[in-house]
N, C-alpha and C positions, 0 to 999 in steps of 0.2 A: 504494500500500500504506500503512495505517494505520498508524505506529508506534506502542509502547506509551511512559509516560514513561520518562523514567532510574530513578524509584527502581522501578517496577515492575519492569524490563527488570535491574536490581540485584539482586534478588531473585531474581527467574529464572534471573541467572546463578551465583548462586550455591548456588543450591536444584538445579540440575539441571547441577551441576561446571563451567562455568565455558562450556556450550555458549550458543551462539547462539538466540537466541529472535526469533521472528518474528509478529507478529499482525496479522494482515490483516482488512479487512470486508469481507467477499464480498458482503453484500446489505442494503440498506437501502430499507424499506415499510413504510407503515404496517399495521404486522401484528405479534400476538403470535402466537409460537410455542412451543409445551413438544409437537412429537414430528417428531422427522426421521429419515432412514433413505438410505443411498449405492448408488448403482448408476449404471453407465455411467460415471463421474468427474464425478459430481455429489452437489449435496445435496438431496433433494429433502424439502418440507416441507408438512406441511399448519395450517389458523391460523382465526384471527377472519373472520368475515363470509364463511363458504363457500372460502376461499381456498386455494389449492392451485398447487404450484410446483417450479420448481428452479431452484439457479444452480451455476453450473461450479464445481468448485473450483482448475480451471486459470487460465479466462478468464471472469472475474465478469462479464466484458458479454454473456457469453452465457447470458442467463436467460429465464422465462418463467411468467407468472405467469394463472391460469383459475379460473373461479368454479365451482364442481362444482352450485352452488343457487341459485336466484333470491331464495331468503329467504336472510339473516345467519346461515349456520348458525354455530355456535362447536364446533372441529373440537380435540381435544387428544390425539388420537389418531392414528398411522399405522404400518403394517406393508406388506408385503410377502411375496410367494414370486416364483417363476423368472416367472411374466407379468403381475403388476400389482400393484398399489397397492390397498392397503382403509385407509379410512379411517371413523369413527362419528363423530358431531356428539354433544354431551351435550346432556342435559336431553330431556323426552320431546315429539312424537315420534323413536325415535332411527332415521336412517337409515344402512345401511352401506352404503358407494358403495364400489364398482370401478372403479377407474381403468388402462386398460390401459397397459403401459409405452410399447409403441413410438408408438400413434397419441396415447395422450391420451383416448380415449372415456371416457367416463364412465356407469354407470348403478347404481342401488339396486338391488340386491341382495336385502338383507332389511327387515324393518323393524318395531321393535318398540313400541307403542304403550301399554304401560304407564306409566300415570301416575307413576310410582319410577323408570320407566329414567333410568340416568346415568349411560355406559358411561366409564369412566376410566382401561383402559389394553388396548390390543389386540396381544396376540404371536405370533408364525407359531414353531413349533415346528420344524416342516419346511413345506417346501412343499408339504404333503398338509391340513397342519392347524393349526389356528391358534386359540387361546380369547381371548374376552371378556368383561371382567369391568365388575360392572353393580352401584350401589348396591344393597341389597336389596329385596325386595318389600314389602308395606306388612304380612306378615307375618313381615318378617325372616328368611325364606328367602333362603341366598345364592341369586344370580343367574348365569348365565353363558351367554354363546353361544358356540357353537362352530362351526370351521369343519371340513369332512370333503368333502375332493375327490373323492373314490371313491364319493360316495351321490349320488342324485339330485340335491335340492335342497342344495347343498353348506352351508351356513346355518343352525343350527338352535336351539333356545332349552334350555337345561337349568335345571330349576329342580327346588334340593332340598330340596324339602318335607318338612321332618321330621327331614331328616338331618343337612342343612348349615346350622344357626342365626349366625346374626349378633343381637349385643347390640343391647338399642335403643340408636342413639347411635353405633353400631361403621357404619363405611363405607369407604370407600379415596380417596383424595385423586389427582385428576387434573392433575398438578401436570409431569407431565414424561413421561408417558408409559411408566412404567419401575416398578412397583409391580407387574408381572407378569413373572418369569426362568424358565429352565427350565436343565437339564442332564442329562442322562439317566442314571437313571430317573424323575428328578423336575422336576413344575412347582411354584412357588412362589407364591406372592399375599398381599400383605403387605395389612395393614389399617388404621385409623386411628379416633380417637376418643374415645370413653369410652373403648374400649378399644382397645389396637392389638397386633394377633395377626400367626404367619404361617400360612397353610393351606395345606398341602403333596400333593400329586396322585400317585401314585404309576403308572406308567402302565406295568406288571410285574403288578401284581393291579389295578389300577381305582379302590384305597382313596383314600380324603381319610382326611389327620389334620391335629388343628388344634394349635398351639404358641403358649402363651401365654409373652409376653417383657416384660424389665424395663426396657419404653421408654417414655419420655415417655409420658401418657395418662392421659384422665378429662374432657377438654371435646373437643368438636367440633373444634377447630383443633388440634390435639396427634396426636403419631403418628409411623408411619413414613410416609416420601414418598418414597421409594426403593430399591430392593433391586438389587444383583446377585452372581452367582455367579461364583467362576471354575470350580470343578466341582461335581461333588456335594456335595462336603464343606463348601466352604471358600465362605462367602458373606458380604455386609456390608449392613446397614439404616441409611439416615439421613434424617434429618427434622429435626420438634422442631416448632415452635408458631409462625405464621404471624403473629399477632397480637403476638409478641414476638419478634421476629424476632433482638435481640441474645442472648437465653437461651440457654446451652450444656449446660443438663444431662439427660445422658441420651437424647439427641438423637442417638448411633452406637452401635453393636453389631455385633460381627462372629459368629459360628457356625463350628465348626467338624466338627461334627457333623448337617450338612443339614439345618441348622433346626430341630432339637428344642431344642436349646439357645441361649441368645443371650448373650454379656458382653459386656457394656457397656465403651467406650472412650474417653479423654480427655474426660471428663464433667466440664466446668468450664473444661475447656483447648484450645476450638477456636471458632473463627467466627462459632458459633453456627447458625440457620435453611437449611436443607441441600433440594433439591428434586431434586437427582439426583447419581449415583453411579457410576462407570465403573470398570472393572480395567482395568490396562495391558494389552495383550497381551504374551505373552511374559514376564511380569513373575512367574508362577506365585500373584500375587493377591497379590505385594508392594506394587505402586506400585498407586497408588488416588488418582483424581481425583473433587472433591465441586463442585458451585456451587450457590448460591446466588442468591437476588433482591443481597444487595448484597458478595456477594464471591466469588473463587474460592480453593480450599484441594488440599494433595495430601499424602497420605502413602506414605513409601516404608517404612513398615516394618507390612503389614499392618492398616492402620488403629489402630494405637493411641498415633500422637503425628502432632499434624497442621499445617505451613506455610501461613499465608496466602499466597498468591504475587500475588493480586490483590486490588483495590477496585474491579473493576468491577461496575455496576447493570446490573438487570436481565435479567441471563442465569439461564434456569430450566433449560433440559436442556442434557447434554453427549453427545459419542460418541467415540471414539478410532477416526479413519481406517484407523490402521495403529500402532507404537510407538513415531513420533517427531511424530504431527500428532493432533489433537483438534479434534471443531468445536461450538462452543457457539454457542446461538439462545435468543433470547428477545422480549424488546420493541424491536421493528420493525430488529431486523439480527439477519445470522448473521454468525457471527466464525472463521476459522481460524488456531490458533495451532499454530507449524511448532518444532520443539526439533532443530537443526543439530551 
């Protein structure tokens, strides 16, 4: 097991009352990762050059790692329902592969072959259904595929011409896998840009509404780079600017009102460059974990005052196992950190 140092391990104890902190490296490849997803007591991950895997989170020697393609897809993408694994590769052609749980089979599914495809982050609602979200078309129609168990071809492409506009400039950052939530009655999709919006799905009447927010935004590298909810209501966005990765303003926003509205939070007073975003469970959307390319941060009062608790590099996405363990992946390891 990995130790963290003293002053890290400092921090932690005194940020989370004086428990015990544990940080282990479950896995180390060369491989970057921004999307993983738990089942069986594992973490299973998909990454650079086709790559697809798991490792225990009991017994790190028990892993296993398969190419799903012959060519170097670049996979930033992964979801699940009750029998398998979907993953999308960006950049076009984009193929969706099924990955069945128990054997491991592998096959494409769908495949979408426009020149714009750039799918950036894939969410199972329930295990009936599942959407994809896809830079725009070269008309700036948003994009989206969906998944629907109940039809034939369970797969399908929706494109809303006419109705669903995206700004030139406006797109969504594939950064962690996590720019698409959902809580019933609503799905969310956050965007990035010139401009960075959220687009709200209502799945009660069918509507899309869009919510313009007062976050970071106006070049390509600025936005949100992560969203999540703890219910309908109560959600949080963070990001910021990639190419300035120390810059802190403006860079969180929490909603309380499912997305119509957004305030901004510790603008000037947090870590800076933010790629994904987690709620505790059980926490009621109090405690709030963020990371970053070069740090990890938590707030326990609703996002609006926030601790560094780390200096570690290189970790882009997070997931909270359960309320006292979290497992972050990034560049070429996954890391589980245990709160005793």
């Amino acid at each position: 097991m990995k130790k963290i140092s003293l002053f890290i391990l400092s921090l932690f104890a005194i940020f989370f009352h004086a428990q015990k902190i544990e940080l282990q490296t479950l896995l180390k490849a060369k491989i970057s990762i921004r999307a993983i997803q738990f089942w069986d007591g594992k973490v299973w991950y998909a990454g650079t050059d086709s790559k697809f895997g798991y490792v225990s989170l009991k017994d790190p020697a028990d892993q296993k790692q398969i190419a799903l393609a012959d060519k170097k897809l670049q996979f930033r993408t992964l979801a699940q329902n009750k029998t398998a694994f979907y993953a999308i590769n960006i950049e076009s052609p984009a193929y969706f592969f099924k990955i069945a749980k128990k054997s491991l089979e592998h096959q494409i599914v769908f495949k979408d072959t426009l020149k714009t495809a750039f799918y950036d982050a894939l969410h199972f609602v329930n295990d009936n259904r599942a959407y994809a979200f896809s830079d725009p078309d070269s008309d700036l129609n948003m994009k989206l595929a969906v998944f629907n168990a109940k039809t034939r071809n369970p797969w399908y492409g929706i494109g809303h011409r006419g109705t669903l506009k995206l700004n030139k400039g406006e797109a969504a950052f594939a950064a962690s896998n996590s720019i698409i939530e959902s809580s019933y009655p609503y799905l969310w999709i956050a965007t990035g840009g010139v401009v960075s919006r959220v687009f709200r799905h209502d799945f009660k009447n069918g509507r899309w509404e869009v919510f313009n927010t007062p976050f970071i935004q106006g070049s390509s590298s600025q936005g949100i780079y992560s969203i999540d909810f703890y219910n309908r209501k109560f959600g949080i966005a963070v990001g910021g600017d990639y190419t300035k990765q120390e810059q802190n303003i403006n860079n969180i926003a929490t909603t309380n009102d499912g997305g119509k509205t957004w305030q901004i939070q510790a603008s000037g007073m947090n870590g800076g460059y933010k790629t994904c975003v987690k709620i505790r469970p059980k926490s009621r959307g109090k405690d709030i974990i963020a990371v970053g390319d070069q740090h990890i941060e938590f707030s326990s009062d609703f996002g609006k005052t926030w601790t560094k608790i780390s200096d570690e590099k290189g970790l882009y996405v997070c997931e909270w196992i359960d309320r006292n363990t979290v497992v972050f992946a990034g560049k070429d390891r996954i890391v589980k950190m245990t709160v005793r």
